[in-house]
N, C-alpha and C positions, 0 to 999 in steps of 0.2 A: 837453136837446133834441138831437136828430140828425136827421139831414134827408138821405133819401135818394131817387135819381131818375136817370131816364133816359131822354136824349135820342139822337136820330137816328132811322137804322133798327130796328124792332121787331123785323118777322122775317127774322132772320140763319137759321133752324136748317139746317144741313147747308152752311153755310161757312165756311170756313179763316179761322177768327180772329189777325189781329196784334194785337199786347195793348203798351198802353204806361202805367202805373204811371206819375202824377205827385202831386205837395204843392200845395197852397195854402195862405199864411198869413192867416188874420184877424186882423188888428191893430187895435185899439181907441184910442186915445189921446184922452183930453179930448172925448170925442162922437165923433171924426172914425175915419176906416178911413183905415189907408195901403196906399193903392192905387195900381194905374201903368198913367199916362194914356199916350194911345197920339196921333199928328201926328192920327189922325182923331176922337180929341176923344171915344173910347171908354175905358173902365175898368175895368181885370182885377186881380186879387188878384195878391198877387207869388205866386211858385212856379213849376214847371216840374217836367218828367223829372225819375223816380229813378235815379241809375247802380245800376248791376250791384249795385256792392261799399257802397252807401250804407243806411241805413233812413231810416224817416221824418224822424226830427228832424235825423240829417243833413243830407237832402236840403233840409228847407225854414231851416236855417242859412245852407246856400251861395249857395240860389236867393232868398234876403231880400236875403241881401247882394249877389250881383250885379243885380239889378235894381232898388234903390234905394239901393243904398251902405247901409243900417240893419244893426247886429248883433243879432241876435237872441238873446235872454238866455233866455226859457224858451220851451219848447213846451208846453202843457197838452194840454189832451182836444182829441179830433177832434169836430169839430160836424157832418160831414154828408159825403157824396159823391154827387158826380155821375155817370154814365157815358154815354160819350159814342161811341154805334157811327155810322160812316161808312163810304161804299165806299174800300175803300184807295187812293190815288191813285197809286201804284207797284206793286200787283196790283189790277185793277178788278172780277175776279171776288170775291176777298177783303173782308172787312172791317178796319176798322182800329178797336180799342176804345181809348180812354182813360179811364183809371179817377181820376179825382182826389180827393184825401183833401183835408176843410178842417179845419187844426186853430186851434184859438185860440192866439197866441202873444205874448208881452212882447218888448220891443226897447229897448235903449238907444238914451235921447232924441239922442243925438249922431251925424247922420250921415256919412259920408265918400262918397268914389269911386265910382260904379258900374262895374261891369265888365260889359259887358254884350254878349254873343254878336252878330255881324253883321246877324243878322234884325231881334234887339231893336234893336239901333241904329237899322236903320232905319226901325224900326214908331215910332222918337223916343220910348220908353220912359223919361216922368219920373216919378219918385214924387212923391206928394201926399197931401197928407188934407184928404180932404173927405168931407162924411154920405153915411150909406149912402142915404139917398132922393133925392139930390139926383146921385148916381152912378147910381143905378137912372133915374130918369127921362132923363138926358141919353143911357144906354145905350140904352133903349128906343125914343127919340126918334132915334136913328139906326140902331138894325136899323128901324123902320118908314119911314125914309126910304132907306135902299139894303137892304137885304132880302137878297138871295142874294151883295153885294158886299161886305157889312162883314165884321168881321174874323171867323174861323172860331170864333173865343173866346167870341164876345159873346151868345149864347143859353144859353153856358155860364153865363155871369157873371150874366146877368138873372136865372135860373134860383135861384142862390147868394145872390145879393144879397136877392132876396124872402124867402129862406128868413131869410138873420142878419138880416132886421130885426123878424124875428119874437122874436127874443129882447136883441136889443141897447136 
């Protein structure tokens, strides 16, 4: 199964696209996804940006491990991508795409440290495993109660979540 889609604005044609390439990991363990709950009680897959000089399985090594302390032992197949156009908020004539890749991935059960960027810090970025439907509805349940206020993530993630419970 692959699951692909795209969110925001439709008709970008004839402007200046910035492009930002990230990972997401699907983690599976005993029923549960490990996923990272945010202070507003929303649920995003770990991953992030790819550097310049990373590939994929790189990237979703570093960004597992910084945002839940987990090491991640394989990368498998990629199950799906999202894309995601917006007005650029640092050129508002521009758009801003984020392309994110979800691949399936194994973790060693023993977590450690997180290390986690200053944004994540303060989004209170913990990791957890909890079922994908029960992450799906709490997310849903607050993009329809703040709407344009919740986090920029979370239509992403509702989006994603629908899709892997199609096959989990």
């Amino acid at each position: 199964m692959y699951f692909k889609h795209q969110l925001g604005l439709q008709d970008i044609a004839g402007r200046k696209i910035n492009t930002r390439e990230a990972v997401r990991a699907v983690i599976l363990l005993e029923n549960k996804l490990l996923l990272v709950k945010t202070v507003r009680g929303d649920y995003k897959f770990p991953g992030g940006g790819r550097k310049a000089e990373e590939d994929d399985r790189e990237a979703l090594v570093r960004e597992v491990k910084e945002e839940t302390g987990f090491r991640v032992t394989e990368v498998r197949e990629p199950v799906g991508e999202i894309i995601e156009n917006y007005k650029d908020a640092c050129e508002p004539e521009s758009v801003f795409r984020m392309t994110s890749a979800y691949y399936l991935c194994e973790i060693f059960r023993e977590g450690e440290k997180q290390q986690l960027d200053d944004y994540e810090a303060e989004l209170g970025f913990q990791p957890v495993f909890i079922g994908a439907r029960e992450a799906l509805k709490l997310n849903e349940e607050i993009f329809a109660r703040e709407m344009e206020h919740s986090n920029i993530f979370l239509s992403r993630e509702i989006c994603a979540l629908k899709e892997i419970i199609k096959f989990i």
